[in-house]
N, CA, C, O and CB atoms as a CASP TS submission, in Angstrom:
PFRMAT TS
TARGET T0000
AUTHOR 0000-0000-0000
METHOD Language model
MODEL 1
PARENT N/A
ATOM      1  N   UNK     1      34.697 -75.130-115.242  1.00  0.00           N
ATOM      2  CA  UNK     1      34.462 -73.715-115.454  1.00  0.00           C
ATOM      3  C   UNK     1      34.776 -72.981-114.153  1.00  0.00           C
ATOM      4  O   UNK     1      34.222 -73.366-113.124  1.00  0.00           O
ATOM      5  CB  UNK     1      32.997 -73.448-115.919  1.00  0.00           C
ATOM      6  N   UNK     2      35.708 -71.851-114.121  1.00  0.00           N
ATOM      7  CA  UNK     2      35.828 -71.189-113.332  1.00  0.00           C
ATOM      8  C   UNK     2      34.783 -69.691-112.856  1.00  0.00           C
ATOM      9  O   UNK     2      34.502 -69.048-113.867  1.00  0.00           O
ATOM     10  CB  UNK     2      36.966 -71.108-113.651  1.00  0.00           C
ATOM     11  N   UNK     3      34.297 -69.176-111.775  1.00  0.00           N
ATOM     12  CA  UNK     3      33.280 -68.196-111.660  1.00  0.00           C
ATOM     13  C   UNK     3      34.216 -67.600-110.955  1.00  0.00           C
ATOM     14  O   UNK     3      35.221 -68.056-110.409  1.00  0.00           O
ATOM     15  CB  UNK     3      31.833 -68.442-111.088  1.00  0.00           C
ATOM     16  N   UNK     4      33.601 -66.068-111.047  1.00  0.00           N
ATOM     17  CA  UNK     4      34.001 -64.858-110.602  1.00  0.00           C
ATOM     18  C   UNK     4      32.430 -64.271-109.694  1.00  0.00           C
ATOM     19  O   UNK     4      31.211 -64.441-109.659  1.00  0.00           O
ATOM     20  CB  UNK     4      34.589 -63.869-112.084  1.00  0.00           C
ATOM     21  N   UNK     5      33.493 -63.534-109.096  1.00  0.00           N
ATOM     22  CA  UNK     5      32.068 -62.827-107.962  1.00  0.00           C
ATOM     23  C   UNK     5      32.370 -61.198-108.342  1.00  0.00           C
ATOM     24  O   UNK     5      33.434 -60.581-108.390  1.00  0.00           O
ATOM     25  CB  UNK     5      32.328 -63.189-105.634  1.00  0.00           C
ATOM     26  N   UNK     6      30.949 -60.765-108.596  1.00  0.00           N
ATOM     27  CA  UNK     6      30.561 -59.261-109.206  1.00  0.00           C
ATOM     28  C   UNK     6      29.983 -58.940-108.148  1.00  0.00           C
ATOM     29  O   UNK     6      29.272 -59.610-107.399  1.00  0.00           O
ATOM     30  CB  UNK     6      29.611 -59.026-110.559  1.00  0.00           C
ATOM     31  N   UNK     7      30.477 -57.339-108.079  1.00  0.00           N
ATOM     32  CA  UNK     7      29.052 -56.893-107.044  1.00  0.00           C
ATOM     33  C   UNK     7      27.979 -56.773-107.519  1.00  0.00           C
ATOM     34  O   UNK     7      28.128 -56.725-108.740  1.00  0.00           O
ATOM     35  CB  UNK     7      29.019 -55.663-106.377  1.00  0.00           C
ATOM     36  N   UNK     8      26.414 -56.653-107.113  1.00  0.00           N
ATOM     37  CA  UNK     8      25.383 -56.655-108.021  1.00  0.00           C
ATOM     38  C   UNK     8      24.734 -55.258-108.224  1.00  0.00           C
ATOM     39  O   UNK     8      23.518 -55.107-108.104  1.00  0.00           O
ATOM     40  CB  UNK     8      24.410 -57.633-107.586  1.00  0.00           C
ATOM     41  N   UNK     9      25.622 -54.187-108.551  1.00  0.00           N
ATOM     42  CA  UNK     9      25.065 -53.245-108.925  1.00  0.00           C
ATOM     43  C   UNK     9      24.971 -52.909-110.695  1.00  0.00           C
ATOM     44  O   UNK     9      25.027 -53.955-111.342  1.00  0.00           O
ATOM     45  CB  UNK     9      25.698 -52.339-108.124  1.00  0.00           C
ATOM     46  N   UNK    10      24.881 -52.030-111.291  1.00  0.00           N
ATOM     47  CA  UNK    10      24.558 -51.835-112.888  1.00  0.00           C
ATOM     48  C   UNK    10      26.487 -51.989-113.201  1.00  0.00           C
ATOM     49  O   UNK    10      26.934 -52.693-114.106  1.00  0.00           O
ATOM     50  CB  UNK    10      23.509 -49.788-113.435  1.00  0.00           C
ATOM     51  N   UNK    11      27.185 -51.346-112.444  1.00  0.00           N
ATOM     52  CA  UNK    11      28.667 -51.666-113.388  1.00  0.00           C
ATOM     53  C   UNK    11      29.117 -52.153-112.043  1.00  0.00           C
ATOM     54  O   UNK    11      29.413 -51.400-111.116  1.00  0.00           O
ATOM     55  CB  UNK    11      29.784 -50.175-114.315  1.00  0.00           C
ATOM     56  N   UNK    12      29.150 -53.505-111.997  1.00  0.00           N
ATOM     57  CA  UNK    12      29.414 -54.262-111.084  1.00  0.00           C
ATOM     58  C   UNK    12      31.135 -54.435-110.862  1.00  0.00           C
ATOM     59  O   UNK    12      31.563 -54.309-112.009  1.00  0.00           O
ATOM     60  CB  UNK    12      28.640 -55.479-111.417  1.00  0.00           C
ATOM     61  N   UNK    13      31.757 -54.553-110.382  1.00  0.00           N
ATOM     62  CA  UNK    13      33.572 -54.651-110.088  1.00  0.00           C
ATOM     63  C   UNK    13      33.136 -56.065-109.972  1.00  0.00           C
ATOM     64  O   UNK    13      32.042 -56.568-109.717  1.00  0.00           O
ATOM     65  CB  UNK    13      34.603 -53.745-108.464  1.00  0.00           C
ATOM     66  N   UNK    14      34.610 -56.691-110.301  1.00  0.00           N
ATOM     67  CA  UNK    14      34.961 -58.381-110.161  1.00  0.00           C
ATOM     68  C   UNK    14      35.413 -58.089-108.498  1.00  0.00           C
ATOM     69  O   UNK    14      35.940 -57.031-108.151  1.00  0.00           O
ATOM     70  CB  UNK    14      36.578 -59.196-111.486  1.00  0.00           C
ATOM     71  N   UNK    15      35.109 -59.214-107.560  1.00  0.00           N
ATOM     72  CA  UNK    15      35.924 -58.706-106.353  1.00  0.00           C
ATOM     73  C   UNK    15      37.051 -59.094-106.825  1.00  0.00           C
ATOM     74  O   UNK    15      37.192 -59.817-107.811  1.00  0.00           O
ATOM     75  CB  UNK    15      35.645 -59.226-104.895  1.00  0.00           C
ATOM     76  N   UNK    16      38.061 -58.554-106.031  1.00  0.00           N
ATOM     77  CA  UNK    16      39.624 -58.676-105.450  1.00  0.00           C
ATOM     78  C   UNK    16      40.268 -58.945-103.996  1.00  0.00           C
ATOM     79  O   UNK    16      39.898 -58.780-102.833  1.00  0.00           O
ATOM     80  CB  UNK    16      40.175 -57.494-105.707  1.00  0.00           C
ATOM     81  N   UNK    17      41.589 -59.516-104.741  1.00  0.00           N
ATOM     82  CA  UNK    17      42.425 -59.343-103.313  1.00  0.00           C
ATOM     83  C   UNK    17      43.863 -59.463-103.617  1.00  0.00           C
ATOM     84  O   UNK    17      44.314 -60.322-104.375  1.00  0.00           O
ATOM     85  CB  UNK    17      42.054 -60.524-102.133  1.00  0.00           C
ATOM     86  N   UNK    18      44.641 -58.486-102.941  1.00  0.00           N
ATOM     87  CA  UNK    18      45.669 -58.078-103.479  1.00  0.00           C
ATOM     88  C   UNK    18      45.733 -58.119-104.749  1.00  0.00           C
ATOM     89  O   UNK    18      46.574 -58.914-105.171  1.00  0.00           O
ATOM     90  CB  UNK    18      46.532 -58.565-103.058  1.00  0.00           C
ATOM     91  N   UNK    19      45.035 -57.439-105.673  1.00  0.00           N
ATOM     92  CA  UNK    19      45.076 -57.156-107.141  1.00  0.00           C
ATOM     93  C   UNK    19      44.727 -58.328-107.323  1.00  0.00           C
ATOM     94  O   UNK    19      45.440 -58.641-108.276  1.00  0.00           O
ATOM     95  CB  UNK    19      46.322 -56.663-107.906  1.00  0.00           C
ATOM     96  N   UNK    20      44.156 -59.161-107.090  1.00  0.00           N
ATOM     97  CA  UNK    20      43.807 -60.546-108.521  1.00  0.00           C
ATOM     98  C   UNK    20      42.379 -60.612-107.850  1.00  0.00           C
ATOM     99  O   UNK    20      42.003 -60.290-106.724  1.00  0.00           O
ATOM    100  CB  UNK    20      44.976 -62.624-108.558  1.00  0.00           C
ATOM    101  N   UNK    21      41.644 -61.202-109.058  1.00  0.00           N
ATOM    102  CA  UNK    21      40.198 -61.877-109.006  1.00  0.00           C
ATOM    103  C   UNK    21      40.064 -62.862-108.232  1.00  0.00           C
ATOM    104  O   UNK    21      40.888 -63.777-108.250  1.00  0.00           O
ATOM    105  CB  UNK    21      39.724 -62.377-110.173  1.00  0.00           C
ATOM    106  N   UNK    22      39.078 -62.863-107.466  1.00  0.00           N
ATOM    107  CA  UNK    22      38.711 -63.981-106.750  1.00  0.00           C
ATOM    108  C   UNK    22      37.988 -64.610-107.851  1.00  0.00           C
ATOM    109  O   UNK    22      37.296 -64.090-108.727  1.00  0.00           O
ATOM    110  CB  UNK    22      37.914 -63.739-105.411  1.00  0.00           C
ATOM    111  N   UNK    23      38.399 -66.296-107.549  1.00  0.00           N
ATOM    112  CA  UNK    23      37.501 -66.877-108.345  1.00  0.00           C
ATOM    113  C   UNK    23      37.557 -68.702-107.909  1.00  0.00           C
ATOM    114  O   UNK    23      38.426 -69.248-107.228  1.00  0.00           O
ATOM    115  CB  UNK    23      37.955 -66.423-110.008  1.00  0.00           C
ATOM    116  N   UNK    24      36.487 -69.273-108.474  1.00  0.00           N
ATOM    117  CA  UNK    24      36.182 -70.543-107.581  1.00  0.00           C
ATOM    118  C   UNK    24      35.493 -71.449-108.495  1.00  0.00           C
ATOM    119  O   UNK    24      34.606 -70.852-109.105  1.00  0.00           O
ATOM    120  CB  UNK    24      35.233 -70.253-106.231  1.00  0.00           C
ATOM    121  N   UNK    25      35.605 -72.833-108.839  1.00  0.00           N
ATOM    122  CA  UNK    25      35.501 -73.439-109.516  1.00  0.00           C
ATOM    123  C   UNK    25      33.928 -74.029-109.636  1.00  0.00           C
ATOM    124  O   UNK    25      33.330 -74.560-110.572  1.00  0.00           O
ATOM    125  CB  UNK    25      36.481 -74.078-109.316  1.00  0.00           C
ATOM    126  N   UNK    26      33.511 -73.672-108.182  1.00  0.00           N
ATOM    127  CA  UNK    26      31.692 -74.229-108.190  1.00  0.00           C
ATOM    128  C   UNK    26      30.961 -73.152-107.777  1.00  0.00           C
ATOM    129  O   UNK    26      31.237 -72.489-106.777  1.00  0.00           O
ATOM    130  CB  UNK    26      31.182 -75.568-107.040  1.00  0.00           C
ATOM    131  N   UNK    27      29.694 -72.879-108.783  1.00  0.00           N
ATOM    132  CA  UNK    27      29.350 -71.470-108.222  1.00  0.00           C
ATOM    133  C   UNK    27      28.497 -72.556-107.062  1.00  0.00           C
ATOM    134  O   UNK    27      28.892 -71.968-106.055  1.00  0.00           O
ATOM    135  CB  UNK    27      28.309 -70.036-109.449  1.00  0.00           C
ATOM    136  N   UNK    28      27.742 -73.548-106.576  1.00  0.00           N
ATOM    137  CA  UNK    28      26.983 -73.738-105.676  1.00  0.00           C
ATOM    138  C   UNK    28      27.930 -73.533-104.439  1.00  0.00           C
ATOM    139  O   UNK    28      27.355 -73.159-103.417  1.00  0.00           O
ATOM    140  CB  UNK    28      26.283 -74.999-105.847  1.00  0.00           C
ATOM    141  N   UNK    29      29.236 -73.711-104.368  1.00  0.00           N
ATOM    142  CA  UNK    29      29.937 -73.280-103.225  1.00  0.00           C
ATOM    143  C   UNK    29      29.862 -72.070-103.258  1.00  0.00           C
ATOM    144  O   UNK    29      29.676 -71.619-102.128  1.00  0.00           O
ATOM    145  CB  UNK    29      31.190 -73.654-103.072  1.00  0.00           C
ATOM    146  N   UNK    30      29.932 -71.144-104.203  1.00  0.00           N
ATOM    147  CA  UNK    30      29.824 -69.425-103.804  1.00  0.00           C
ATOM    148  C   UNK    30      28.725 -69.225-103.063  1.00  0.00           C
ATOM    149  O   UNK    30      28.817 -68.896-101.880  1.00  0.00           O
ATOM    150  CB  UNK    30      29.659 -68.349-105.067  1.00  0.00           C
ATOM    151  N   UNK    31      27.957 -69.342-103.468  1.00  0.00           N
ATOM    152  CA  UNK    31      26.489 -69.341-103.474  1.00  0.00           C
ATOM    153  C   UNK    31      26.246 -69.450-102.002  1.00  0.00           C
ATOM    154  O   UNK    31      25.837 -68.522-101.305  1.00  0.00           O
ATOM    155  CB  UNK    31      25.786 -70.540-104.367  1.00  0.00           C
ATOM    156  N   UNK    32      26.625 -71.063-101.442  1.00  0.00           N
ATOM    157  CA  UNK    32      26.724 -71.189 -99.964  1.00  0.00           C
ATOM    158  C   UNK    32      27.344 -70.594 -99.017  1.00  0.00           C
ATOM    159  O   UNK    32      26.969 -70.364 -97.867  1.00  0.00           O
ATOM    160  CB  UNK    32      27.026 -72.063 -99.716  1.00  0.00           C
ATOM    161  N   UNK    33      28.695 -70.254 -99.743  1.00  0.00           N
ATOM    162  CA  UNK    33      29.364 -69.266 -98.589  1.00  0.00           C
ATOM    163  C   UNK    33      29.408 -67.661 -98.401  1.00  0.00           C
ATOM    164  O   UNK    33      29.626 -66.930 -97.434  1.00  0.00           O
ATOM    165  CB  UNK    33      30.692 -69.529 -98.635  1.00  0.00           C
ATOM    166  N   UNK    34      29.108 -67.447 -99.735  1.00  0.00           N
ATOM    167  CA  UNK    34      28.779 -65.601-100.021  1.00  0.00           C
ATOM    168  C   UNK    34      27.658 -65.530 -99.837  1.00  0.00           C
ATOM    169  O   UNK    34      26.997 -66.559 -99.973  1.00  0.00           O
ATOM    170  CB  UNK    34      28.987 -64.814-101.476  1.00  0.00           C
ATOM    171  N   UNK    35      26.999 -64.290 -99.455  1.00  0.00           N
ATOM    172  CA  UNK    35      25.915 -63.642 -99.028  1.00  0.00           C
ATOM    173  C   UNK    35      25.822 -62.136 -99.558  1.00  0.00           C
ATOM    174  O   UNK    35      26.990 -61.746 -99.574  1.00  0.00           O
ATOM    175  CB  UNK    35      25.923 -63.731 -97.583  1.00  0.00           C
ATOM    176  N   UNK    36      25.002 -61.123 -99.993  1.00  0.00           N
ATOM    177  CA  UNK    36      24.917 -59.890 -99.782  1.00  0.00           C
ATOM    178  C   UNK    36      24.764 -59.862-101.561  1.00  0.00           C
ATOM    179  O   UNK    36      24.492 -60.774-102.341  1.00  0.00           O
ATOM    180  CB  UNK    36      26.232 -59.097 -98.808  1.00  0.00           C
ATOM    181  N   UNK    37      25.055 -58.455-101.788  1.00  0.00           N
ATOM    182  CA  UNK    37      24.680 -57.897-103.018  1.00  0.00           C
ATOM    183  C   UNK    37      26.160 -58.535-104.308  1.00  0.00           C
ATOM    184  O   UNK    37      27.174 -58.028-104.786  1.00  0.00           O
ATOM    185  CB  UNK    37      24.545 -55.892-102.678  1.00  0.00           C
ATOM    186  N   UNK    38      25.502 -59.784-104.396  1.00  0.00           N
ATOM    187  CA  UNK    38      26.402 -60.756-105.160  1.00  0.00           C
ATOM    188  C   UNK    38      26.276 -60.975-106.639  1.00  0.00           C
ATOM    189  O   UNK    38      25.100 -61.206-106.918  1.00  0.00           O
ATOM    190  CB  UNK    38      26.242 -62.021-104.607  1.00  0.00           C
ATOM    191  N   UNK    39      26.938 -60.984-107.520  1.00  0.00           N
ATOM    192  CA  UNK    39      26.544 -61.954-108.908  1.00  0.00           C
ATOM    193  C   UNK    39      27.789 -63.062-108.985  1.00  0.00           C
ATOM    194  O   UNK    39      28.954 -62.747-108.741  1.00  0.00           O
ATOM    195  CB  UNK    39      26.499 -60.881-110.614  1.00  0.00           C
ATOM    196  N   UNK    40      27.439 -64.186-109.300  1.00  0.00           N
ATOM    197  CA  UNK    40      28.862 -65.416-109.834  1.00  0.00           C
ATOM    198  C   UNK    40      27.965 -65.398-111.134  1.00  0.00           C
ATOM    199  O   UNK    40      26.788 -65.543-111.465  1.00  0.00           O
ATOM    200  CB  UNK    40      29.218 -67.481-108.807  1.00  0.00           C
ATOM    201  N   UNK    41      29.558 -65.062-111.834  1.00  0.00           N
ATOM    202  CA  UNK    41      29.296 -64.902-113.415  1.00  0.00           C
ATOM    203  C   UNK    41      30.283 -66.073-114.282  1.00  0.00           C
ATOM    204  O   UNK    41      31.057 -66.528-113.440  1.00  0.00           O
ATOM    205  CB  UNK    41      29.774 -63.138-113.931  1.00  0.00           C
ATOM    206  N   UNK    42      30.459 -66.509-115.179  1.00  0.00           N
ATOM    207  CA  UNK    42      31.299 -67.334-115.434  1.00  0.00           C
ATOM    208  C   UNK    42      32.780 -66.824-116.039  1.00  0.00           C
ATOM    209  O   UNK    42      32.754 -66.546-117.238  1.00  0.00           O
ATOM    210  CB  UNK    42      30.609 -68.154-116.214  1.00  0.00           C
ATOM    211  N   UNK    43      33.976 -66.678-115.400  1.00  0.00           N
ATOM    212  CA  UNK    43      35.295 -65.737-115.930  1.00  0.00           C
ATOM    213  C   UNK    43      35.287 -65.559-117.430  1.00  0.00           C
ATOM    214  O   UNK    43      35.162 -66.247-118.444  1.00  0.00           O
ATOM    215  CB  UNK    43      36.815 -66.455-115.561  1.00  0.00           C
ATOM    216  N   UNK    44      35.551 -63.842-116.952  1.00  0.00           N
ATOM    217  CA  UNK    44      35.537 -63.751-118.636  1.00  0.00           C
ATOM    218  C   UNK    44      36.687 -63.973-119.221  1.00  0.00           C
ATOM    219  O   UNK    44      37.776 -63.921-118.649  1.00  0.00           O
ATOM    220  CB  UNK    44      35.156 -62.446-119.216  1.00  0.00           C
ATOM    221  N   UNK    45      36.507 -64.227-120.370  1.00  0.00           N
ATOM    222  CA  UNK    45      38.234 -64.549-121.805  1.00  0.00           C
ATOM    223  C   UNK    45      38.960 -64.029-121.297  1.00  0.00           C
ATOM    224  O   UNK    45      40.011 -64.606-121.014  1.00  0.00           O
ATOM    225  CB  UNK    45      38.483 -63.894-123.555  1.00  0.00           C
ATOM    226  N   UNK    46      38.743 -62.667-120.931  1.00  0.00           N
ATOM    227  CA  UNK    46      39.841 -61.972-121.107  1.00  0.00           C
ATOM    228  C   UNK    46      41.208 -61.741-119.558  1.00  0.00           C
ATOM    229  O   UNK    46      42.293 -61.159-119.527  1.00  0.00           O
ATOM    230  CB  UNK    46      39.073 -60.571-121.639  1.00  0.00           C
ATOM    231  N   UNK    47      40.456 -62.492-118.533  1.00  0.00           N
ATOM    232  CA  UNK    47      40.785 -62.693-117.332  1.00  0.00           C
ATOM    233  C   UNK    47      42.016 -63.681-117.540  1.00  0.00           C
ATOM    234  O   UNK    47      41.834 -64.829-117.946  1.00  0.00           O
ATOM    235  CB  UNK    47      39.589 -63.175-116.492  1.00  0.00           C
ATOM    236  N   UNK    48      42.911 -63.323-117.329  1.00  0.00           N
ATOM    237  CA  UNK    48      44.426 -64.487-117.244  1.00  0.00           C
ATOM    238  C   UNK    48      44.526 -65.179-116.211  1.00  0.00           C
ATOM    239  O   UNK    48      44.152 -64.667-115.156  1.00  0.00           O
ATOM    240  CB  UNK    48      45.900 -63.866-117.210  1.00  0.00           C
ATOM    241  N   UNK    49      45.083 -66.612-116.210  1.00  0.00           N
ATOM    242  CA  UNK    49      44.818 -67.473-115.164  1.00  0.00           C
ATOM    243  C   UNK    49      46.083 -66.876-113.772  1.00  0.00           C
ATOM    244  O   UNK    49      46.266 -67.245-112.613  1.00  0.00           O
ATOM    245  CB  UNK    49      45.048 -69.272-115.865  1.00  0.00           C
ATOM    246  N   UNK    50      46.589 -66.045-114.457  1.00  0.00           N
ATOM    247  CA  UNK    50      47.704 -65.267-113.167  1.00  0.00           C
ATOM    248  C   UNK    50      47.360 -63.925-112.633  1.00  0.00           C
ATOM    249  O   UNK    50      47.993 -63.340-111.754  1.00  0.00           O
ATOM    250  CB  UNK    50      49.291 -64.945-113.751  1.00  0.00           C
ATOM    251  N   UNK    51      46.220 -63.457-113.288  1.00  0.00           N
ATOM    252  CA  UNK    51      45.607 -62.174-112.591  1.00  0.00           C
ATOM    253  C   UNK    51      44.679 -62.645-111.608  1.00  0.00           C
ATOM    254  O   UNK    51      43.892 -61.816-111.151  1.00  0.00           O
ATOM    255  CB  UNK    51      44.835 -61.166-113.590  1.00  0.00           C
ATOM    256  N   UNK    52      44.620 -64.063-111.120  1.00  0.00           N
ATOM    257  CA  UNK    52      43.056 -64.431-110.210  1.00  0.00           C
ATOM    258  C   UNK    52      44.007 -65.046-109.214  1.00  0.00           C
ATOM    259  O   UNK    52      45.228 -65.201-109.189  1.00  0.00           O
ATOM    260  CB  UNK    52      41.540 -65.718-110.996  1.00  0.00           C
ATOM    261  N   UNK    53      43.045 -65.331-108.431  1.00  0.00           N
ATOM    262  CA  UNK    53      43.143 -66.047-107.372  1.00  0.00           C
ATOM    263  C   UNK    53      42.073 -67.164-106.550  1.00  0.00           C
ATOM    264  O   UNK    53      41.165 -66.604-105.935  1.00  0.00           O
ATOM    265  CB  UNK    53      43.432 -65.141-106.706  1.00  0.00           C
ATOM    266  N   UNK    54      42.082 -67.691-106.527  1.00  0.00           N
ATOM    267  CA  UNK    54      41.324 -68.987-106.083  1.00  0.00           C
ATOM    268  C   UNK    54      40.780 -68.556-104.816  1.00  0.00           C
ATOM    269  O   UNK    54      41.579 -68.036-104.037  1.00  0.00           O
ATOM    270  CB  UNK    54      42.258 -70.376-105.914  1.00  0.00           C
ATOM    271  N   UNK    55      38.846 -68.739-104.243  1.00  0.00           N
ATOM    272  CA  UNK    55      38.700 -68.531-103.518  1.00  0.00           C
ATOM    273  C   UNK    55      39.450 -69.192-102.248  1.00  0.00           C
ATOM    274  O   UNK    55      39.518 -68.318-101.384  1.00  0.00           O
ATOM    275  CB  UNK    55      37.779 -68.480-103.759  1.00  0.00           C
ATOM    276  N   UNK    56      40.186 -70.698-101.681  1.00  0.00           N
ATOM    277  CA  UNK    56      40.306 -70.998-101.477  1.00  0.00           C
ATOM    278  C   UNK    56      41.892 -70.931-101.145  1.00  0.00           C
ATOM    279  O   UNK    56      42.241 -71.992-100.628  1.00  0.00           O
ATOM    280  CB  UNK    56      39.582 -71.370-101.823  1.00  0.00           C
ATOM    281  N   UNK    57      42.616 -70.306-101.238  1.00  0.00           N
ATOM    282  CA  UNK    57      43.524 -69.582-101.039  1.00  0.00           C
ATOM    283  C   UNK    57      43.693 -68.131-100.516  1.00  0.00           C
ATOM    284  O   UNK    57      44.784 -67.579-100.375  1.00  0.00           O
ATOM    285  CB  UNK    57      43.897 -69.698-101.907  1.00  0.00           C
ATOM    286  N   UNK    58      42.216 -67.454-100.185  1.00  0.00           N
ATOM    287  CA  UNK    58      41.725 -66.229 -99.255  1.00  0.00           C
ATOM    288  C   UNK    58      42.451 -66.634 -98.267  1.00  0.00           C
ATOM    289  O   UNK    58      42.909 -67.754 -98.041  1.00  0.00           O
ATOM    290  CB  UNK    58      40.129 -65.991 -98.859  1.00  0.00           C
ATOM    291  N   UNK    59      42.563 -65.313 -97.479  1.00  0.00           N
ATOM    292  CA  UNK    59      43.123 -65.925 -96.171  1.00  0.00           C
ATOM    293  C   UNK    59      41.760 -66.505 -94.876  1.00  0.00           C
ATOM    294  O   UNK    59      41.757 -67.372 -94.002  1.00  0.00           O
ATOM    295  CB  UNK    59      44.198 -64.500 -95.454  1.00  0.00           C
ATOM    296  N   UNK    60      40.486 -65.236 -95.482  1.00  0.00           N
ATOM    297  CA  UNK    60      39.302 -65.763 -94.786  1.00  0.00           C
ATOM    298  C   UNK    60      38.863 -66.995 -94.912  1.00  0.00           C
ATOM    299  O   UNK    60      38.091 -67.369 -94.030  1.00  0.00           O
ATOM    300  CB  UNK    60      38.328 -65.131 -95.037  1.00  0.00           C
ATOM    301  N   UNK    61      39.240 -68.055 -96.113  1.00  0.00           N
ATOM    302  CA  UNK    61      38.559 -68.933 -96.553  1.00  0.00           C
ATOM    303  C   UNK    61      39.193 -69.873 -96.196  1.00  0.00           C
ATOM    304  O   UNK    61      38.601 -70.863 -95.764  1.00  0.00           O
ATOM    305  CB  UNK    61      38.253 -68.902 -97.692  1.00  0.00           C
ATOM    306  N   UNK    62      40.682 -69.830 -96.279  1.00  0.00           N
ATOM    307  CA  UNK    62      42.031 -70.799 -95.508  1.00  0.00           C
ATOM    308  C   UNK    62      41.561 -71.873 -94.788  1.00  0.00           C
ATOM    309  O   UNK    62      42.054 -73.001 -94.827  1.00  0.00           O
ATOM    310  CB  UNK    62      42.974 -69.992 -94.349  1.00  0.00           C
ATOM    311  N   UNK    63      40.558 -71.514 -94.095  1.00  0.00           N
ATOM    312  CA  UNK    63      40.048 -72.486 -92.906  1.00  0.00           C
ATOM    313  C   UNK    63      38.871 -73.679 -93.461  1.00  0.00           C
ATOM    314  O   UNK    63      38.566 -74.601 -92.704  1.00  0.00           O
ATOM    315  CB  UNK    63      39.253 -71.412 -91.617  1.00  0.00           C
ATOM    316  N   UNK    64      38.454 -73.602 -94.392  1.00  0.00           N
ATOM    317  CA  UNK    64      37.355 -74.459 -94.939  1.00  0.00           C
ATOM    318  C   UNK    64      38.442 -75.583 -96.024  1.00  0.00           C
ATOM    319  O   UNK    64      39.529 -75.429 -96.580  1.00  0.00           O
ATOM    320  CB  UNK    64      35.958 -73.298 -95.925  1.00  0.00           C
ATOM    321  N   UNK    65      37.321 -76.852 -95.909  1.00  0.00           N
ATOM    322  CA  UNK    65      38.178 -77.611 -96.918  1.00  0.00           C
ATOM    323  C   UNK    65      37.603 -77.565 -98.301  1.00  0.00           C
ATOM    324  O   UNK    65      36.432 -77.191 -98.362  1.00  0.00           O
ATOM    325  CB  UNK    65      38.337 -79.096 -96.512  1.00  0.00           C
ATOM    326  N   UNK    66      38.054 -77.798 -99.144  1.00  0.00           N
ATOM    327  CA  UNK    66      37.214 -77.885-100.504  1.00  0.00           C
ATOM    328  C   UNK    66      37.799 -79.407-101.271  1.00  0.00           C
ATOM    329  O   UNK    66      38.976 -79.742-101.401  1.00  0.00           O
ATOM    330  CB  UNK    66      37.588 -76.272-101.637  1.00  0.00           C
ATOM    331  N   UNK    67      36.711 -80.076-101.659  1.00  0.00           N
ATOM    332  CA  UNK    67      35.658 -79.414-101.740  1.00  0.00           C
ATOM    333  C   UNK    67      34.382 -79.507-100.684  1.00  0.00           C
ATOM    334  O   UNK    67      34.118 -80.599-100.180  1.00  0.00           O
ATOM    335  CB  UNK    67      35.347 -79.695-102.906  1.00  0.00           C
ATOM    336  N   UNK    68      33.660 -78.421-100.389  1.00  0.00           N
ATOM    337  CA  UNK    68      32.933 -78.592 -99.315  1.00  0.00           C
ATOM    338  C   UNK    68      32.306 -79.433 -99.077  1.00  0.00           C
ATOM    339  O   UNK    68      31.966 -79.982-100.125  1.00  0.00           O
ATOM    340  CB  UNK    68      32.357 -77.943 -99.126  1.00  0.00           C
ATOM    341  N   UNK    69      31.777 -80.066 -97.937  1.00  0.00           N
ATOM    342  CA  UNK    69      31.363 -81.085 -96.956  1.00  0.00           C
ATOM    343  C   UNK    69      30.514 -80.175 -96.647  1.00  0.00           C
ATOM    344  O   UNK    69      30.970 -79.304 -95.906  1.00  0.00           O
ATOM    345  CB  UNK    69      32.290 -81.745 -95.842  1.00  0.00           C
ATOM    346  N   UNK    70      29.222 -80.045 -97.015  1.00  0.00           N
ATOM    347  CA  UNK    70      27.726 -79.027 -96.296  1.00  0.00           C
ATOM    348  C   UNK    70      27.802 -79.877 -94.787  1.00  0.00           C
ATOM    349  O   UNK    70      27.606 -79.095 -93.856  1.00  0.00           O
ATOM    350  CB  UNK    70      25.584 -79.337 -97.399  1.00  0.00           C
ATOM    351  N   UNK    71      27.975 -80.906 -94.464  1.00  0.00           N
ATOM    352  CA  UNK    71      27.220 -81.359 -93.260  1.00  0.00           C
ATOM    353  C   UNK    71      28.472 -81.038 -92.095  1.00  0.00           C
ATOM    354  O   UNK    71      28.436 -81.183 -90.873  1.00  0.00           O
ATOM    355  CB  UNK    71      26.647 -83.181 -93.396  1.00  0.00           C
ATOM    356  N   UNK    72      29.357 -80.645 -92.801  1.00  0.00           N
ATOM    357  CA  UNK    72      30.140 -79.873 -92.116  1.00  0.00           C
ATOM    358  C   UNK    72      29.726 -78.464 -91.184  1.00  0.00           C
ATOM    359  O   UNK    72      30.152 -78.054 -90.104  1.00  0.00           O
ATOM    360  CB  UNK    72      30.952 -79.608 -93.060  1.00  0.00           C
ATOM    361  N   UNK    73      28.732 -77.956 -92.104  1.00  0.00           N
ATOM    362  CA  UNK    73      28.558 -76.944 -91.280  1.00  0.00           C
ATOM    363  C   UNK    73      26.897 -76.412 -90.690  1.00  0.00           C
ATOM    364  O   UNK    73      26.289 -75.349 -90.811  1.00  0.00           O
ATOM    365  CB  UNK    73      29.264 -75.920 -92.055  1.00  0.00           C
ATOM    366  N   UNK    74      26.543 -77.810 -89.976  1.00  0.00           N
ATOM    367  CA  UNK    74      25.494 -78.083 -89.240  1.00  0.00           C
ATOM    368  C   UNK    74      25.905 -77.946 -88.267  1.00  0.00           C
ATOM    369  O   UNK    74      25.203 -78.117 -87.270  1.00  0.00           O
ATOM    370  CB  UNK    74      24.889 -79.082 -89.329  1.00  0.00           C
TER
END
């Protein structure tokens, strides 16, 4: 199952980057690496697998391996 990250307000936006959805295959990795006013929701139907983008292909995220190693970042 793929997750998407919402902001957590009442009409929440999917994030983006360069026009596509971020999205990531384990929400416990979101979870660990996002912080702040968050929801991981599970992608909706209607989301095409060419409108997203894999968190892990961010350019911020570039630097981490997946799948994560927690003791990595002790």
């Amino acid at each position: 199952m793929m997750w998407a990250i919402q902001e957590d307000t009442p009409h929440g936006q999917l994030l983006s980057y360069g026009g596509k959805t971020l999205v990531h295959n384990s929400r416990a990795e979101l979870e660990f690496l996002l912080t702040g006013p968050l929801r991981f929701i599970p992608c909706p139907p209607s989301l095409r697998a060419e409108d997203c983008l894999e968190l892990r292909f961010h350019p911020n995220y570039a630097h981490h391996q997946f799948p994560l190693q927690r003791e990595a970042y002790r």
